[in-house]
C-alpha positions, 0 to 999 in steps of 0.5 A: 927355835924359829920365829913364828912367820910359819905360823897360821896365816889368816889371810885366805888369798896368801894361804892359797898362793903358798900353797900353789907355790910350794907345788910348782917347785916341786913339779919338774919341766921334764915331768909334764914334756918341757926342756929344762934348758940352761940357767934356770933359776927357779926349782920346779916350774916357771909361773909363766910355764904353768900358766902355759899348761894350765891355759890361762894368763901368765899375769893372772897367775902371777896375781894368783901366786902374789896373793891378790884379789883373783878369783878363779873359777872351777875351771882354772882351779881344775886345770890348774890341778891337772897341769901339777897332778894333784892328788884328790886330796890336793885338788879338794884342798885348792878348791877349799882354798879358793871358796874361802879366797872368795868369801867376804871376810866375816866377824869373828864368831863364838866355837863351842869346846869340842865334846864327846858323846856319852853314847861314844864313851860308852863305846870307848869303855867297851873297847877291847882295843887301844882306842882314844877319841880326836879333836879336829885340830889333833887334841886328845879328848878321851881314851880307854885303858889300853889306849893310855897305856899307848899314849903315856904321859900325854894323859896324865898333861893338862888338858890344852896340852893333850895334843897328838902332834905334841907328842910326836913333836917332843924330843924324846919321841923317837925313841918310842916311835921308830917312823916318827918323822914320816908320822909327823909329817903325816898328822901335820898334814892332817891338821892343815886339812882342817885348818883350811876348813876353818881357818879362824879357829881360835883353837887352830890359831893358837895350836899352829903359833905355839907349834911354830914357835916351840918347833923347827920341825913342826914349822919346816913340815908345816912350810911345805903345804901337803895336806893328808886325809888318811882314815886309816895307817900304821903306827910302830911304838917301842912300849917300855913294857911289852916292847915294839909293837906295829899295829893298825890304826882307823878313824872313825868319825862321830856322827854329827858337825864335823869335829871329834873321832873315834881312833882304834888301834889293832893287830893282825889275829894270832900275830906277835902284836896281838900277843903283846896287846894281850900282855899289855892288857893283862898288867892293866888288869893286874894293876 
């Protein structure tokens, strides 16, 4: 297992300049009109040829990159983005980044559990559909029927250990999930997007170094800074008793602070999947 240096890091300026490091690496001079040339030492692009397309001072940059007291303005940010062709989710990232680089470090506070409304419970019994509800940091707060049939063990584990990406991270995974590596990297990148919001959750702190610690994968993919925030996807399971099923997933978020939402799970009508969740259905009655 590795050790936890990919675990959360506390400081916002470091997260920032991880984060702008790991995309220079991947953009090639070729991609935005540069001549490699010989004997390049580094992956990607140089800081200083960054700091070309980006106009701004290779020194700054370099400070930015070294995780030191900067502090860019919108401006620089937006180049900067342009200058990597950042997705939207990536340019929202760095922006998130750098407001929390600049917010005074502030005294640790108390977090409330995460809870789920009785009004969204209600609606979780009345469900048809596989569904469950989700924390903010990917914990597993409550299911329907169908939808812990989906998720197995995971309901029947204690209740710090019903996590989304744990289940996907254990090693027998793949043999229920047929894209489980592409699912990973996906809900990974979904957790660093809230993690940046509010990187002081104890929560957070504590999910990340457990991960980091238990997982090579976890903190290789983690390593990679990509941020995801999907509201929708594919999930494809082989279930032990309906057999493989590839369903539609969307999110949902619950009215309120940011926090919990509502995940349901579906197939396309009058398909081999909806049959399946049918037959799925019908052993839960029976039971």
């Amino acid at each position: 297992m590795t050790d936890s240096s990919h675990a959360l890091n506390d400081d916002p300026r470091r997260e920032l300049a991880e984060f702008l490091r790991t995309r220079r690496t991947r953009v090639r001079p070729q991609d935005v009109g540069l001549e490699p040339g010989p004997r390049r030492r580094v992956a990607g692009l140089r800081r200083e040829e960054l700091a070309l397309l980006a106009g701004v001072s290779p020194d700054y940059y370099q400070r930015m990159e070294q995780g030191r007291d900067v502090r860019p303005s919108e401006q620089v940010l937006g180049a900067l983005a342009r200058a990597l062709d950042f997705t939207a989710e990536e340019t929202r990232h760095l922006h998130g980044l750098a407001a929390a680089a600049r917010t005074p470090a502030r005294p640790p506070r108390a977090y409330a559990p995460e809870t789920v409304p009785d009004t969204t419970l209600r609606l979780l019994r009345a469900t048809a559909s596989p569904a469950l509800v989700v924390g903010r940091f990917l914990d597993v707060l409550a299911w329907n029927p169908l939808g812990a049939a989906l998720l197995g063990e995971l309901t029947r584990l204690p209740e710090r250990e019903r996590n989304l990406l744990a289940l996907f991270l254990h090693p027998e995974a793949d043999r229920t999930c047929p894209n489980r590596a592409a699912t990973v990297a996906e809900l990974i990148g979904m957790l660093r997007t809230q993690v940046a919001a509010d990187p002081g959750h104890p929560r957070a702190v504590e999910l990340v170094g457990e991960l980091a610690v238990r997982s090579d994968e976890f903190a290789a993919v983690w390593a990679l800074h990509d941020v995801e925030e999907p509201t929708r996807g594919r999930l494809r399971l082989n279930h032990p008793q309906v057999g493989a099923l590839n369903l539609d997933w969307d999110a949902y978020p619950i009215p309120g602070a940011p926090g919990p939402a509502l995940i349901v799970c579906t197939a396309a009508d009058d398909s081999p999947d909806a049959e399946r969740l049918r037959l799925l259905a019908g052993m839960l009655d029976a039971d």
